[in-house]
C-alpha positions, 0 to 999 in steps of 0.5 A, spaced: 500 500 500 502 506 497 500 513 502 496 517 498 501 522 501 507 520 498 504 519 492 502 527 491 508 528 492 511 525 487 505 527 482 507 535 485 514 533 483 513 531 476 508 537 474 513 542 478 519 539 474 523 540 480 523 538 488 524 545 491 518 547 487 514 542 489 516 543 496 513 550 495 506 548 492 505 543 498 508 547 504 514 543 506 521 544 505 525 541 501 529 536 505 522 534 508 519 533 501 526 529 499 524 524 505 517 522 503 519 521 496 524 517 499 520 512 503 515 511 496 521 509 493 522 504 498 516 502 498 516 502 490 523 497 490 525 501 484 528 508 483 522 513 481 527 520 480 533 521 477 535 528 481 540 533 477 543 540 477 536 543 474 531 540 478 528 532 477 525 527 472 521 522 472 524 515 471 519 509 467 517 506 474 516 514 476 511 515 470 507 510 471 506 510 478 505 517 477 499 515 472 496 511 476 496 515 482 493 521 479 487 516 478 488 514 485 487 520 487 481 523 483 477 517 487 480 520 493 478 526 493 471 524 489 471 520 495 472 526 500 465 530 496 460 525 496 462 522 504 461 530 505 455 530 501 453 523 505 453 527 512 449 533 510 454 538 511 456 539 503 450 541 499 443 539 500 438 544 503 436 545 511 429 547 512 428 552 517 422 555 521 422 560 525 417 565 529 417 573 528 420 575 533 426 570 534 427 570 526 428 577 527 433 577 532 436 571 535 436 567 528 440 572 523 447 570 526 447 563 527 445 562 520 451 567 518 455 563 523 453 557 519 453 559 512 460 561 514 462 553 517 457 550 511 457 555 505 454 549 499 448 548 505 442 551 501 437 555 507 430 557 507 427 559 512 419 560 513 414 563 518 411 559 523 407 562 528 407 557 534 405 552 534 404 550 527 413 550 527 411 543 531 406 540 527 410 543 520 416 539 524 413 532 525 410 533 517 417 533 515 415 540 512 421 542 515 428 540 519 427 544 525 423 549 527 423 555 533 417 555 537 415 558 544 411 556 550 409 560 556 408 559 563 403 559 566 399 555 562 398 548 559 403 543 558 404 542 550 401 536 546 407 533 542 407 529 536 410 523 537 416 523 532 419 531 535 423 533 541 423 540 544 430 543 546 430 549 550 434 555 548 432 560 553 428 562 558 426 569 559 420 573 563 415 577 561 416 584 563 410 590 564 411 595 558 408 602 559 407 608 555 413 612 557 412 617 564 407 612 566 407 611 574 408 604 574 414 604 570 417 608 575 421 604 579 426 598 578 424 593 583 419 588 582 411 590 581 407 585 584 401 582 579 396 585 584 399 593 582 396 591 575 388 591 578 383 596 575 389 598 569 387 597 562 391 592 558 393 591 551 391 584 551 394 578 546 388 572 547 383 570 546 386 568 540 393 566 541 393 560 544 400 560 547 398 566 551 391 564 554 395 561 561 398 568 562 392 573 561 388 569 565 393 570 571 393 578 568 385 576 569 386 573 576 390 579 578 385 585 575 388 587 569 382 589 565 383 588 557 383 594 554 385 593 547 384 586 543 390 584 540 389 578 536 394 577 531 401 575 534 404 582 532 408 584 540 410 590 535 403 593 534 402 591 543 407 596 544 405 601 539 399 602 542 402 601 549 407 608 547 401 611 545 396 610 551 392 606 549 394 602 556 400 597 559 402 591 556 406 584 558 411 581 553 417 578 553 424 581 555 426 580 548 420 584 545 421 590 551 428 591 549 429 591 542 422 595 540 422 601 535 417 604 539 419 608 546 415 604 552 417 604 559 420 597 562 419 593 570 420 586 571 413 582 575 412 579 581 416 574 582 418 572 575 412 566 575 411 569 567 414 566 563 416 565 555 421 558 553 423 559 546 426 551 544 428 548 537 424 543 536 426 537 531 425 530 529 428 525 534 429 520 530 437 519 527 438 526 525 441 529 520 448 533 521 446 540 518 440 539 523 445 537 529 451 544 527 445 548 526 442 546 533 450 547 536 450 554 534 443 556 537 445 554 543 451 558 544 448 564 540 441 563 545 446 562 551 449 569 549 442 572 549 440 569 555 446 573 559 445 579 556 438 580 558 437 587 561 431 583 567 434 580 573 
């Protein structure tokens, strides 16, 4: 058996003309290089080059084992492409859903992150409103899908072929007009404080947030202003404006457009969990690197929230 390495040596030598060229074009030096085509030599049993003063020529033995070494090599490196393709990690297409506030500002670097680390991976990337991402999962539509859940509320019914990873966990804040009273203050302002305030509610048509607008119900938070889309930028407009307060994700809160003032709530007991959800049979390397880069880029997010 012949090292494939000795053997691109000696093809280097015969296109360079000369050791010392070929040194040059491979990285080595050329007295390394000389050692390596030394070995193949012996390995050979015969002489492979005749060295002289102007550089170094191959013999007949030379010529034929670099004929077939070219064609050795080309099988190698065919090898290298499709066992890259096989893994999903060089070509192919990585199916990505996402909600609107994640896919505008948590997904953008870690799909820059790995079209850097796999840059013939073809993405797309669609809009799932939670929790059409699982079902669009568990169809085989997508290969993997960010979705939320909050707390309070009912645990979620999951397909049997999807897993949830979570990736962060972040409260729910009180968003208010700026000025407002109750924005006036850093600590903590306990549910009850929000009776008889007008409140620019997300139910009842977002299933996801029924849990935490009956526990605003429960405290005396009266709806003001339905909200039935799962537009968190159209809640805090019409918090700045006046129209009343509202209670929304940290994330919301600190990269909304429009100025609103921001409080932390009793006892952190709101909550919003955003996980990846994926297929949990053997899954596809695209989908496990993908999964990787989302956990550090959450893990930095989640270090960096203003809310304590």
């Amino acid at each position: 058996m012949y090292d494939p390495t000795r053997l691109a040596a000696l093809v280097a030598v015969a296109e360079a003309g000369s050791i010392t060229r070929a040194a040059e074009r491979l990285g080595y030096t050329p007295p390394a290089l000389s050692q390596q085509l030394a070995k193949l030599e012996r390995e050979a049993g015969t002489a492979l080059l005749v060295r002289h003063h102007r550089g170094a020529r191959l013999t007949g033995a030379g010529e034929l084992l670099v004929a077939r070494a070219r064609r050795v090599l080309d099988e190698l490196e065919r090898a290298r492409h499709e066992l890259a393709r096989l893994t999903g990690l060089s070509g192919g297409l990585l199916r990505l859903g996402t909600f609107q506030t994640a896919g505008i500002h948590l997904l953008p670097p870690v799909l820059s992150a790995f079209r850097r680390a796999h840059p013939d991976v073809e993405l797309s990337v669609a809009d799932y409103e939670p929790p059409a991402g699982v079902t669009a999962v568990a169809a085989g539509e997508i290969d993997l899908a960010l979705t939320h859940t909050y707390e309070p509320a009912d645990a979620l019914a999951l397909p049997a072929s999807v897993r949830l990873e979570p990736v962060l966990v972040e409260e729910l804040v009180l968003v208010t007009a700026p000025g407002h009273a109750l924005a006036d203050g850093t600590s903590r302002l306990p549910l009850t404080e929000l009776a008889g305030q007008p409140l620019i509610s997300m139910a009842p048509e977002h299933p996801s947030r029924q849990g935490v607008e009956a526990a605003l119900a429960r405290a005396g938070a009266s709806p003001s202003v339905l909200v039935s889309t799962p537009g968190y930028a159209l809640v805090c407009a019409l918090v700045s404006a006046g129209l009343g307060v509202g209670v929304v994700p940290e994330m919301v809160a600190r990269t909304t457009v429009t100025p609103v003032g921001v409080r932390p709530l009793g006892a952190g007991e709101l909550r919003r969990t955003i996980s990846v959800a994926y297929r949990g049979e053997e899954a596809a390397p695209a989908v496990e690197a993908f999964r990787a880069l989302l956990r550090g880029a959450f893990g930095r997010a989640r270090h960096t929230s203003p809310t304590r």
